[in-house]
NUDO-227242 format. One record per residue: x, y, z of N, C-alpha, C, O in turn; residue in three letters. Coordinates in steps of 0.02 Angstrom, whole numbers, plus 50000, padded with zeros to 5 digits. Layout:
NUDO-227242
XYZXYZXYZXYZAla/...
//
This chain:
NUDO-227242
472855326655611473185325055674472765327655732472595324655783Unk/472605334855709472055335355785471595337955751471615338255689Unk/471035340455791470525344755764470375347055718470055345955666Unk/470685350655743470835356155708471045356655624470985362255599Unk/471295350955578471595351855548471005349455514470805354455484Unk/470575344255500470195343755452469625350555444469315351355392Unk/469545355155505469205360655493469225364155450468815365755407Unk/470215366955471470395373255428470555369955362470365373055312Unk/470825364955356470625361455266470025360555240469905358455183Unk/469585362455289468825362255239468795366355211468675366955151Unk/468975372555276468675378055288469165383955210469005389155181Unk/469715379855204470195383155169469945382455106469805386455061Unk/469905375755110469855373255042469065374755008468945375654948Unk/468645374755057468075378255031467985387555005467645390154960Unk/468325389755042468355396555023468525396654952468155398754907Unk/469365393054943469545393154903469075391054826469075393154768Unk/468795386754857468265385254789467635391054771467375391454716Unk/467455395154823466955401954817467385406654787467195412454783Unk/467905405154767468425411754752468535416054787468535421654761Unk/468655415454848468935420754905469385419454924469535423254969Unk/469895414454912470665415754924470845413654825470565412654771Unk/471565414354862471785411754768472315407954796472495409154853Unk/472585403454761473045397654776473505398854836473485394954883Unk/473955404754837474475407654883474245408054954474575406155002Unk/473575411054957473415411755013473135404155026473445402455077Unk/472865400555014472695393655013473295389155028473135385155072Unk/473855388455010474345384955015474565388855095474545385555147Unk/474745395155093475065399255148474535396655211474755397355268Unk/474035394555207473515394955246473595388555286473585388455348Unk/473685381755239473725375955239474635376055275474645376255337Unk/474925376055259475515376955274475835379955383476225377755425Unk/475365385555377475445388455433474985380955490475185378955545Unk/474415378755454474225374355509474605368155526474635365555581Unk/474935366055464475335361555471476055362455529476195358255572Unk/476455369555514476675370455566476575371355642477025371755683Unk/475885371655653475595376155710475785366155744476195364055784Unk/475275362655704475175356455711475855351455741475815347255786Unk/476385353255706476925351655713477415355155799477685351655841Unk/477385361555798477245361455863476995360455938477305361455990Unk/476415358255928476025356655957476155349655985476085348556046Unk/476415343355924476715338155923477255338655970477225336556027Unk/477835341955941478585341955980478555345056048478925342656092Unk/478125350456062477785352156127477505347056176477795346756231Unk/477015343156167476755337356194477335332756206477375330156261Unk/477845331156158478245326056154478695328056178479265325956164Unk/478545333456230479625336756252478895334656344478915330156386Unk/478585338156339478225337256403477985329456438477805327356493Unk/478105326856373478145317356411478685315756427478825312356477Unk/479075318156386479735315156396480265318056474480675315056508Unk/480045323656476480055327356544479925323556610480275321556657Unk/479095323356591478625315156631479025310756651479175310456711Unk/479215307356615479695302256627480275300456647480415295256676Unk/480575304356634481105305956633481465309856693482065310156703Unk/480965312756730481015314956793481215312156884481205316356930Unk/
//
């Protein structure tokens, strides 16, 4: 969805393959961006609607 997200899934998912995270932290990792992401969304989408709506 933004940037950001194919980074930290590289970035996650590559660690994860050097063996420096282990699944938990990999999932927890993946997870937190997804929320961040999801904010970010409903944030933008409360500030248009504001826009407009004004």
């Amino acid at each position: 969805m933004f940037i950001s997200t194919p980074f930290v899934r590289f970035t996650v998912n590559r660690l994860y393959r050097q063996g420096k995270l282990d699944q938990q932290q990999r999932d927890y990792l993946i997870l937190q961006d997804r929320q961040i992401n999801m904010m970010i969304s409903i944030g933008a989408l409360v500030l248009i609607a504001a826009y407009f709506f004004r």
